[in-house]
Biopython code that builds the backbone (N, CA, C, O; Angstrom):
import numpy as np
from Bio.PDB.StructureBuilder import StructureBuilder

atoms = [
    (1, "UNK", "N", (170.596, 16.913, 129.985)),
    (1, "UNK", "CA", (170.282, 18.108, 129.202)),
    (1, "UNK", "C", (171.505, 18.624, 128.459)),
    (1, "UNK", "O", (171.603, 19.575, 127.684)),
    (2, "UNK", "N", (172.605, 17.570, 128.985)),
    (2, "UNK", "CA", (173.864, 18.193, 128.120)),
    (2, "UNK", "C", (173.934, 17.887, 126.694)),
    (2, "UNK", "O", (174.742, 18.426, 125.938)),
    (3, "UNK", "N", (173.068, 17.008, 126.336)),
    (3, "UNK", "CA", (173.424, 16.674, 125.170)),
    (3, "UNK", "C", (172.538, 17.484, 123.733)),
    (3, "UNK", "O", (172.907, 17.535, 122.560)),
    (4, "UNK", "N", (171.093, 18.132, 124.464)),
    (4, "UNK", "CA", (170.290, 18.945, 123.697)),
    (4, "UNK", "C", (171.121, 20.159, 123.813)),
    (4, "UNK", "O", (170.447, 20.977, 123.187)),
    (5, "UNK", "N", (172.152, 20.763, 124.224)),
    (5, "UNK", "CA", (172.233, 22.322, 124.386)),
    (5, "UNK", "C", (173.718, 21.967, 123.647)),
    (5, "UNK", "O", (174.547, 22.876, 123.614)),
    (6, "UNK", "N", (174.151, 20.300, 122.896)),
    (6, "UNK", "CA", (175.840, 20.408, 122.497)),
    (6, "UNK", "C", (175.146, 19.681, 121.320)),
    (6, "UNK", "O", (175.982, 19.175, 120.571)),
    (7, "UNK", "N", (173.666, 19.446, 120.874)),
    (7, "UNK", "CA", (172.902, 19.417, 119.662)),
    (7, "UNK", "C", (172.149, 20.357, 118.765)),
    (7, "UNK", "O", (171.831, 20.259, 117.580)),
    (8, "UNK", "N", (171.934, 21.389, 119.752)),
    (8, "UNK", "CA", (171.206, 22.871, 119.250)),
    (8, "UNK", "C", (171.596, 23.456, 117.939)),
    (8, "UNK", "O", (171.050, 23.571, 116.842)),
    (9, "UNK", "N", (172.987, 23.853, 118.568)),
    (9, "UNK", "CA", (173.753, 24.767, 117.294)),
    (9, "UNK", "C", (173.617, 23.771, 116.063)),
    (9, "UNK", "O", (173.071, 24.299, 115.095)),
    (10, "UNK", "N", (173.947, 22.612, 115.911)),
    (10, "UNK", "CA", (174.781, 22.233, 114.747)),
    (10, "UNK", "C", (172.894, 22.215, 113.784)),
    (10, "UNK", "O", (172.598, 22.847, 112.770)),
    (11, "UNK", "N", (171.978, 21.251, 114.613)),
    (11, "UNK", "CA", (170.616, 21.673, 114.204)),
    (11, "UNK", "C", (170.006, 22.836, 113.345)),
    (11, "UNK", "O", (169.524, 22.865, 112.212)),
    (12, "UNK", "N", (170.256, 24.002, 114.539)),
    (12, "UNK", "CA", (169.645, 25.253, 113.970)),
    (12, "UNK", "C", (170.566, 25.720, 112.864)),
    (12, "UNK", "O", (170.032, 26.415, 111.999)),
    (13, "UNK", "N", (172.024, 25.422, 112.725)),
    (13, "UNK", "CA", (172.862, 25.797, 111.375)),
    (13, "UNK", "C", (172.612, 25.175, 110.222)),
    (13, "UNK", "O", (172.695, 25.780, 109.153)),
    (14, "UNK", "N", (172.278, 23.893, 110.302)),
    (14, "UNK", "CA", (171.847, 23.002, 109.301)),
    (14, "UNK", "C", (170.140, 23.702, 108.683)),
    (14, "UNK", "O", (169.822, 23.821, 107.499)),
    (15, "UNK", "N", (169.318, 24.053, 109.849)),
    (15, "UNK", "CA", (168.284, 24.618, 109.211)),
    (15, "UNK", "C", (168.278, 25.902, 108.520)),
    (15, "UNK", "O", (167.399, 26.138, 107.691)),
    (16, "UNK", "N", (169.169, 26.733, 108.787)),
    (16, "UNK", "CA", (169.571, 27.813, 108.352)),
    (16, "UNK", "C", (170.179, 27.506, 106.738)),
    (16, "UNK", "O", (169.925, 27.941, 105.615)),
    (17, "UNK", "N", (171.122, 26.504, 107.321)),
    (17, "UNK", "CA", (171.216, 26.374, 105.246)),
    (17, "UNK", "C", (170.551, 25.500, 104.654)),
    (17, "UNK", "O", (170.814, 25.452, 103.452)),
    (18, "UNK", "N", (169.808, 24.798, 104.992)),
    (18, "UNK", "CA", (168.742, 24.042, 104.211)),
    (18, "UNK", "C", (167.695, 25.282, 103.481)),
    (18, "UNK", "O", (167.172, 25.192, 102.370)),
    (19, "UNK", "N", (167.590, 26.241, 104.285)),
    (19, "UNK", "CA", (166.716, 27.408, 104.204)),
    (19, "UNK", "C", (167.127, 28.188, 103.143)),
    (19, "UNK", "O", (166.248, 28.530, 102.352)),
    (20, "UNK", "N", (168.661, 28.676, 102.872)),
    (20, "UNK", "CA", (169.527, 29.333, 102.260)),
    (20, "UNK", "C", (169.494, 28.456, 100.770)),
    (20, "UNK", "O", (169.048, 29.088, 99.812)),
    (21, "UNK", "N", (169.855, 27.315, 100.571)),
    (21, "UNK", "CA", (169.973, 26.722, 99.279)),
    (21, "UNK", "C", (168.607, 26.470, 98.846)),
    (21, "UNK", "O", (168.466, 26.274, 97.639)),
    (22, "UNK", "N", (167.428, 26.430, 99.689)),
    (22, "UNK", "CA", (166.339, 26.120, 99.064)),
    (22, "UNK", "C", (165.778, 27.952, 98.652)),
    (22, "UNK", "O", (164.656, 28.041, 98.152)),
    (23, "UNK", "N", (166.429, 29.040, 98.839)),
    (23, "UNK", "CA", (166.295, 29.972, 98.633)),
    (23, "UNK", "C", (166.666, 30.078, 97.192)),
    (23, "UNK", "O", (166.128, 30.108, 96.085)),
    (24, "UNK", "N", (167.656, 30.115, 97.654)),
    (24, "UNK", "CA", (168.592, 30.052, 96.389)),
    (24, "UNK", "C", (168.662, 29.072, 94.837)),
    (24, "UNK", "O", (169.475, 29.133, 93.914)),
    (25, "UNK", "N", (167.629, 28.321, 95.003)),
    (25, "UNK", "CA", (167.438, 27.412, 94.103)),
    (25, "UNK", "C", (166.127, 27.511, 93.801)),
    (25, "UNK", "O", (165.588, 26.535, 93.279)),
    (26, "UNK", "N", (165.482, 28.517, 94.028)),
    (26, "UNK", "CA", (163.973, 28.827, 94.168)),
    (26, "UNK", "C", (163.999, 30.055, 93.414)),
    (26, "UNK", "O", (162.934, 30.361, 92.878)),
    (27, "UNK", "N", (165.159, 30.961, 93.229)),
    (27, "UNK", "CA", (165.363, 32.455, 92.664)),
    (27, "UNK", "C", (166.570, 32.177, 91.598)),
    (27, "UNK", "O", (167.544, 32.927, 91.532)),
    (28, "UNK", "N", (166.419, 31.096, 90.824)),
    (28, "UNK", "CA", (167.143, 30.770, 89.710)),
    (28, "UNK", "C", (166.215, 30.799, 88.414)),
    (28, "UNK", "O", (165.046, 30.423, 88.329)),
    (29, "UNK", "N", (166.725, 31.137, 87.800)),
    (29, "UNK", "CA", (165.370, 31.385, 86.618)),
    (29, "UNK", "C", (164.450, 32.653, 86.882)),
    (29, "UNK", "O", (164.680, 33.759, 87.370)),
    (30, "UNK", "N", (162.956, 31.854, 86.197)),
    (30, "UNK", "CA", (162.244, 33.095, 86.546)),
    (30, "UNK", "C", (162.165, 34.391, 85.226)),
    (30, "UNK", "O", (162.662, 34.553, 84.112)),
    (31, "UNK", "N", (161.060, 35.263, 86.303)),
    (31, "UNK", "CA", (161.039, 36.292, 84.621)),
    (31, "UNK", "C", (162.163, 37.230, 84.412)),
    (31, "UNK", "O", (162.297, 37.827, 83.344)),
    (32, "UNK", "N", (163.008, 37.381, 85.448)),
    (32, "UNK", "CA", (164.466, 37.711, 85.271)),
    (32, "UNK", "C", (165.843, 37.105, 84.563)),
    (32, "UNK", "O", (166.887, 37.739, 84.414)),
    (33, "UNK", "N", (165.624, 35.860, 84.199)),
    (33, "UNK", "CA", (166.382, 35.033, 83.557)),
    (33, "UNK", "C", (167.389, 36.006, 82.984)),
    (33, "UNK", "O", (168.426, 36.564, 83.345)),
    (34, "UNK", "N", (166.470, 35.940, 81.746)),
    (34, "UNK", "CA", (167.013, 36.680, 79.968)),
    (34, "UNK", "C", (167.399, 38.010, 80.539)),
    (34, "UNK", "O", (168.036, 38.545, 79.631)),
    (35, "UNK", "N", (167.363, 38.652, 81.341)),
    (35, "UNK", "CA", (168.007, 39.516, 81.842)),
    (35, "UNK", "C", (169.315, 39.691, 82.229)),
    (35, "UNK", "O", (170.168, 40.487, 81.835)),
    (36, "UNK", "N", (169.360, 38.252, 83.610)),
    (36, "UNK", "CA", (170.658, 38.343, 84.071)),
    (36, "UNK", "C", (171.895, 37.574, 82.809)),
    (36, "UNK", "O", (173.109, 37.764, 82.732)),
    (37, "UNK", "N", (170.883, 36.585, 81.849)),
    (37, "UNK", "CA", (172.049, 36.261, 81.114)),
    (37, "UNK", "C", (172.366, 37.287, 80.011)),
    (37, "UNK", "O", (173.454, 37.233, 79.438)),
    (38, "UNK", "N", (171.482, 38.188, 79.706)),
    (38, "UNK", "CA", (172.213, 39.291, 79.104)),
    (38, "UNK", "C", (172.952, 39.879, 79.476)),
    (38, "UNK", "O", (173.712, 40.369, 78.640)),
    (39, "UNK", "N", (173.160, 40.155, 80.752)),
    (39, "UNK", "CA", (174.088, 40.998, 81.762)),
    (39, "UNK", "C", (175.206, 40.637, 81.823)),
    (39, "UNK", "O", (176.222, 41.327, 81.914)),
    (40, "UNK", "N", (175.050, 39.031, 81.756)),
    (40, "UNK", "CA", (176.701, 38.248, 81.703)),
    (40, "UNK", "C", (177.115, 38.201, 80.588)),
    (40, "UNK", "O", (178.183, 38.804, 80.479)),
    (41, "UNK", "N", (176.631, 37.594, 79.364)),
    (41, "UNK", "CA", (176.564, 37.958, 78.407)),
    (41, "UNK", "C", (177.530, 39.451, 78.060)),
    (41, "UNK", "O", (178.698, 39.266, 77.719)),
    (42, "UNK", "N", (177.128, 40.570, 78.135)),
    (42, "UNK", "CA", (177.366, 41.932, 77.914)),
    (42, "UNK", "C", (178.524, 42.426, 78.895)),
    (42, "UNK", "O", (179.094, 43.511, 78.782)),
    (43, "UNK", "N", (178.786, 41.471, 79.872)),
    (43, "UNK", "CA", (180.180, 41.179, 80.809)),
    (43, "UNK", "C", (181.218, 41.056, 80.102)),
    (43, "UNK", "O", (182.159, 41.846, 80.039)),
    (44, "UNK", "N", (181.001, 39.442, 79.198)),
    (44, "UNK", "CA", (181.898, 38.967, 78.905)),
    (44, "UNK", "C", (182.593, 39.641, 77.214)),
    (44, "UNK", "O", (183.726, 39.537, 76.744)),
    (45, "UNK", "N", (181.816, 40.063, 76.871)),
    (45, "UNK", "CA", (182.272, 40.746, 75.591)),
    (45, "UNK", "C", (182.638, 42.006, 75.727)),
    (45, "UNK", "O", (182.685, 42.703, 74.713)),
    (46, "UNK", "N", (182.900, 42.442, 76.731)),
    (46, "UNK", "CA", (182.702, 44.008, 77.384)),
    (46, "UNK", "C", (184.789, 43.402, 77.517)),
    (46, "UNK", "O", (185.794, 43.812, 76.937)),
    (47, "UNK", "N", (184.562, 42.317, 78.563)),
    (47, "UNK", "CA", (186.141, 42.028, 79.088)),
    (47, "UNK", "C", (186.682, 41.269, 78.352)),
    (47, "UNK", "O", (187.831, 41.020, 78.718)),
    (48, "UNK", "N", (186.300, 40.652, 77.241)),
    (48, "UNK", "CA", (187.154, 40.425, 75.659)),
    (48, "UNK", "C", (187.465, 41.080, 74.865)),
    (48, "UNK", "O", (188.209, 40.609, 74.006)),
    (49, "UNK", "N", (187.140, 42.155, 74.796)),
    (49, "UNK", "CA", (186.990, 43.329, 74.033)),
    (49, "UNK", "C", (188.251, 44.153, 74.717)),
    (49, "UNK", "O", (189.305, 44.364, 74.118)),
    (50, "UNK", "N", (188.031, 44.490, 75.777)),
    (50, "UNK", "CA", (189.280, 45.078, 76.693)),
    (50, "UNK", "C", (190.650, 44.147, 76.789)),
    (50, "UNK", "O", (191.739, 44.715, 76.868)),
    (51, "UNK", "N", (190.591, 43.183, 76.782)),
    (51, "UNK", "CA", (191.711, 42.004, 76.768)),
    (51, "UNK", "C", (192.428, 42.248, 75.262)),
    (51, "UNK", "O", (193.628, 42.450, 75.077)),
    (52, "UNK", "N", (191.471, 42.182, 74.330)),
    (52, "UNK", "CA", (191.958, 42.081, 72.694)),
    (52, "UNK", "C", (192.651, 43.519, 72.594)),
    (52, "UNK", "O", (193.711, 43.621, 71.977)),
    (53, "UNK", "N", (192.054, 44.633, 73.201)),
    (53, "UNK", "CA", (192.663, 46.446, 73.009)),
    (53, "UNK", "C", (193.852, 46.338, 73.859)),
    (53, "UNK", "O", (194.580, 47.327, 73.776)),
    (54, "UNK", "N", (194.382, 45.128, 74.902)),
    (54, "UNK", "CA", (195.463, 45.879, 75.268)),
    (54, "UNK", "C", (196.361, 44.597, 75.077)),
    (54, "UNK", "O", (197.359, 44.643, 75.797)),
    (55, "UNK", "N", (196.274, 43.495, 74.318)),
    (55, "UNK", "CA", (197.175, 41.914, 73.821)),
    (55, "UNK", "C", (198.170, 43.180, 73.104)),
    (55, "UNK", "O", (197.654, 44.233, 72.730)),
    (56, "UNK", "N", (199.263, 42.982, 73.008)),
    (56, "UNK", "CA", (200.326, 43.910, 71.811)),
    (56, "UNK", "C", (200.057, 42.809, 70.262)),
    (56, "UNK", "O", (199.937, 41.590, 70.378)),
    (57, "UNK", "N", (200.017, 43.336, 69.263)),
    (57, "UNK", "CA", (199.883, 42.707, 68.251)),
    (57, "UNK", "C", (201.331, 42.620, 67.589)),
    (57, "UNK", "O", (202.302, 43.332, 67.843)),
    (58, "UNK", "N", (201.224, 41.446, 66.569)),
    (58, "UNK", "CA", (202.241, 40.445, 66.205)),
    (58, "UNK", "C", (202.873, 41.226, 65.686)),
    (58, "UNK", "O", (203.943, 40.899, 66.201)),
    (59, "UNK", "N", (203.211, 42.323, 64.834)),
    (59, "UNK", "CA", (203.703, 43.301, 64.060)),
    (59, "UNK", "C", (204.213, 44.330, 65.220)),
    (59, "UNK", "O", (205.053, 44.997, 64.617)),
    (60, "UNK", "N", (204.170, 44.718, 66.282)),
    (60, "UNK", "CA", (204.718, 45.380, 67.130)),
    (60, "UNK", "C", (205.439, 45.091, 67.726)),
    (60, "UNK", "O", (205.428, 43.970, 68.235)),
    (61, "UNK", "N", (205.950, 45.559, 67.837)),
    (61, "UNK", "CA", (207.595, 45.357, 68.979)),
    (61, "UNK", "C", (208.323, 46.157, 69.689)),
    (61, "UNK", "O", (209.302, 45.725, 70.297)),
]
sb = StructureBuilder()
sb.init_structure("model")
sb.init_model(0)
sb.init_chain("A")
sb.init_seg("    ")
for serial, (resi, resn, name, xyz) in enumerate(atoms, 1):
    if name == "N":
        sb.init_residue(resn, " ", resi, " ")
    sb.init_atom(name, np.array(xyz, "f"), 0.0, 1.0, " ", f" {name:<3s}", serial, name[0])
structure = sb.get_structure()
């Protein structure tokens, strides 16, 4: 019986993330999509925008 109770854990962890990535690959897309890529989207021009307002420009010194 030593060998089912030093097989358990690694089992039930493996089912746990088999569970987790098939989650997770199941809530990709969807009618939320165009949402979240607007969000990133509206991220990234948000923190280019802030990057470009504080670069010092070539004429300053």
């Amino acid at each position: 019986m030593d060998y089912v109770s030093a097989l358990l854990p690694p089992v039930v962890m493996a089912a746990f993330f088999i569970a987790l990535v098939m989650t997770i690959i199941k809530t990709q897309g969807g009618s939320n999509k165009g949402k979240e890529d607007a969000a990133v989207d509206a991220a990234i021009v948000r923190a280019e925008s802030a990057q470009q307002a504080r670069a010092p420009r070539a004429g300053d010194a």
